[in-house]
Backbone as a printed PyTorch tensor [residue, N CA C, xyz], in Angstrom:
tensor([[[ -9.0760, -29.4240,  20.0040],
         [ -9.9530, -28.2860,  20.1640],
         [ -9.1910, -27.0670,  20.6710]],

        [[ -8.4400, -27.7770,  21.4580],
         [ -7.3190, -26.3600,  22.1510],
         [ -6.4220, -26.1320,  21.2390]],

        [[ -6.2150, -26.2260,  20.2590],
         [ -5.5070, -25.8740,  18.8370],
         [ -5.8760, -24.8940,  18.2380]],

        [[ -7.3640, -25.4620,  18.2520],
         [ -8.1090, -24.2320,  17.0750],
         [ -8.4360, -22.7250,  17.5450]],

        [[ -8.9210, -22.7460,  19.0790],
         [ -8.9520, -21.9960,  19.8520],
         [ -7.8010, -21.0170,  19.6330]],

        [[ -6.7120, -21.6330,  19.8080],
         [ -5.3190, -20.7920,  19.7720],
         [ -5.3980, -19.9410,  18.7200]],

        [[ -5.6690, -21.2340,  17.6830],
         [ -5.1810, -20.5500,  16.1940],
         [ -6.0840, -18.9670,  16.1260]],

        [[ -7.3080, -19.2510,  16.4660],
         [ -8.7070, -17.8360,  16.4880],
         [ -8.3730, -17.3960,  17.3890]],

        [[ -7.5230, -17.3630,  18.6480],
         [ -7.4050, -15.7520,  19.1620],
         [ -6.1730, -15.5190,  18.5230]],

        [[ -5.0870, -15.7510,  17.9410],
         [ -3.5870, -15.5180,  17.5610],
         [ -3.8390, -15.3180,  16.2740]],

        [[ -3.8200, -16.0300,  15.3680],
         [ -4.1200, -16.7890,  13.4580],
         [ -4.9160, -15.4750,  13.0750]],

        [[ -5.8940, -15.4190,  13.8060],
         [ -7.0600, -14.5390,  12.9640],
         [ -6.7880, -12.9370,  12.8070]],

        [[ -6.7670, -12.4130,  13.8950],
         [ -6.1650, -11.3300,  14.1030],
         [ -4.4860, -10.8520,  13.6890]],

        [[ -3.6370, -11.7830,  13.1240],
         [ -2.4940, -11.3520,  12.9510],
         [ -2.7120, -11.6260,  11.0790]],

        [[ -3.5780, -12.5320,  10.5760],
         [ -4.0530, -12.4210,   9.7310],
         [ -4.8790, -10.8850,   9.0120]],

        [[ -5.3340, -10.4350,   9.9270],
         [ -6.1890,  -9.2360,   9.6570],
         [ -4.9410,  -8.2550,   9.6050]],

        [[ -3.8800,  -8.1790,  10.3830],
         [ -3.3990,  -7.3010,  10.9730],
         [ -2.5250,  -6.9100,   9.5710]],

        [[ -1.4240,  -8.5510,   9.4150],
         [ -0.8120,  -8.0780,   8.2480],
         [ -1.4370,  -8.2390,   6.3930]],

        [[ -2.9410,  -8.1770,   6.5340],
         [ -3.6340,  -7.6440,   5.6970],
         [ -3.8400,  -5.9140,   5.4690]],

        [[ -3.7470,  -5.8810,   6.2080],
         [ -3.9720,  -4.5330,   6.6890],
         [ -2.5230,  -3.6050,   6.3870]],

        [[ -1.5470,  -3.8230,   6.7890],
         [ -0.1070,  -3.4460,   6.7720],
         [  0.1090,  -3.6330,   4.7800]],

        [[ -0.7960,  -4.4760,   4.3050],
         [ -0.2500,  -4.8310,   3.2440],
         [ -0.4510,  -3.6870,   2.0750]],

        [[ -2.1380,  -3.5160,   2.5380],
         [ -3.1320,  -2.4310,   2.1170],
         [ -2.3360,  -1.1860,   2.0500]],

        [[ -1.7000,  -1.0240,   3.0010],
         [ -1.1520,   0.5480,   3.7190],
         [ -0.0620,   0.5010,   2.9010]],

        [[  0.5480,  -0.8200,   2.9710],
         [  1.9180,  -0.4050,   1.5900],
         [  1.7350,  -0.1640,   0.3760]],

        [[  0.8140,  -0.8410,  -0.2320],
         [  0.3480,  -0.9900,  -1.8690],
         [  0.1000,   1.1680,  -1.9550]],

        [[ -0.7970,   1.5410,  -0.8100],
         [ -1.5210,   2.8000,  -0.4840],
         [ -0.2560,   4.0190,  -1.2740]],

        [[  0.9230,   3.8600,  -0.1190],
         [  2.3960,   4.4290,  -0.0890],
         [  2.4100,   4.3440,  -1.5090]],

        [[  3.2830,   2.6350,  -1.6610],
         [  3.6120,   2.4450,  -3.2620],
         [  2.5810,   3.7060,  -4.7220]],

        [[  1.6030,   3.3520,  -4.2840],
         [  0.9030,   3.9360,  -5.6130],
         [  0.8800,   5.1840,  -5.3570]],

        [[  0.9490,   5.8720,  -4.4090],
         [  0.9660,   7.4820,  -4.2680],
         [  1.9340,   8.2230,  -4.5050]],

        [[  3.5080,   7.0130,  -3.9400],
         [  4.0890,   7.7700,  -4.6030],
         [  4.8160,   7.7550,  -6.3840]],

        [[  4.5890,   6.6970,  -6.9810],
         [  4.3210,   6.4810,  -8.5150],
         [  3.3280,   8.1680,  -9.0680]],

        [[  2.5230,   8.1010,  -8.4150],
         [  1.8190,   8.7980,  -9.1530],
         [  2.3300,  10.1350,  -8.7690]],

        [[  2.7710,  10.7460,  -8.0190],
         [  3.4880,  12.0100,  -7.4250],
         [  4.4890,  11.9700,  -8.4430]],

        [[  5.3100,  10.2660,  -8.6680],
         [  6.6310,  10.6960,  -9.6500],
         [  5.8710,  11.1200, -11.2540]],

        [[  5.3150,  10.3890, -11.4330],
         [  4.0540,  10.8010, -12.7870],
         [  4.0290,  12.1580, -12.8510]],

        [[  3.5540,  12.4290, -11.7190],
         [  2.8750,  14.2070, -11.7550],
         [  3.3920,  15.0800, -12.1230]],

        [[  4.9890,  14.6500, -11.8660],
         [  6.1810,  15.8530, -11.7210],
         [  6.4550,  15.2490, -13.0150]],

        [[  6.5290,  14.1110, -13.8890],
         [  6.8790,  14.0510, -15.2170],
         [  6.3230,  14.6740, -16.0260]],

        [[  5.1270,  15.0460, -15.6080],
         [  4.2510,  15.1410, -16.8480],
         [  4.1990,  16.7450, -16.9450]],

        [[  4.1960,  17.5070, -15.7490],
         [  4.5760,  18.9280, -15.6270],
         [  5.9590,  19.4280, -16.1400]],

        [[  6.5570,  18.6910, -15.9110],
         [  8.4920,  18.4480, -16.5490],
         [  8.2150,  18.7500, -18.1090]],

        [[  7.1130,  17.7470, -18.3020],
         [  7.4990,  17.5010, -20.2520],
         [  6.2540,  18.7210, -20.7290]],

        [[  5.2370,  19.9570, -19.9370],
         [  4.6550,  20.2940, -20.0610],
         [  5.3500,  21.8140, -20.3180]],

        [[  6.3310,  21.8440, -19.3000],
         [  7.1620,  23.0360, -19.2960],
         [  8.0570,  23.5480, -20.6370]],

        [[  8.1570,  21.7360, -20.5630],
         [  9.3670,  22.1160, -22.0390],
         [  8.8160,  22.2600, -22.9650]],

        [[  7.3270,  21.7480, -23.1000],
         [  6.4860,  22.2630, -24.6270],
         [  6.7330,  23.6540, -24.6100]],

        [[  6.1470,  24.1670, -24.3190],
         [  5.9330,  25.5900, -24.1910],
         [  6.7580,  26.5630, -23.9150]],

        [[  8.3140,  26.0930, -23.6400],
         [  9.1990,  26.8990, -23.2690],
         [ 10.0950,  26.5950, -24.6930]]])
């Protein structure tokens, strides 16, 4: 019983925690993909027209 206890104040919350951390990276990752996108697509927009 004093196992499980442990595991739910420690387990649960470090569970949440690096759920959370994981969220926040994927967040980074895709923002900055799409920032590099942004500037491609303005890049190949310039050269049409120029």
């Amino acid at each position: 019983m004093q196992s499980l206890t442990r595991f739910s104040i420690i387990g649960i919350p470090a569970t949440i925690g690096i759920g959370i951390a994981w969220v926040g990276n994927r967040i980074i990752k895709n923002e900055k993909g799409l920032k590099d996108r942004e500037l491609e697509l303005k890049f190949q927009l310039n050269n049409k027209f120029h």
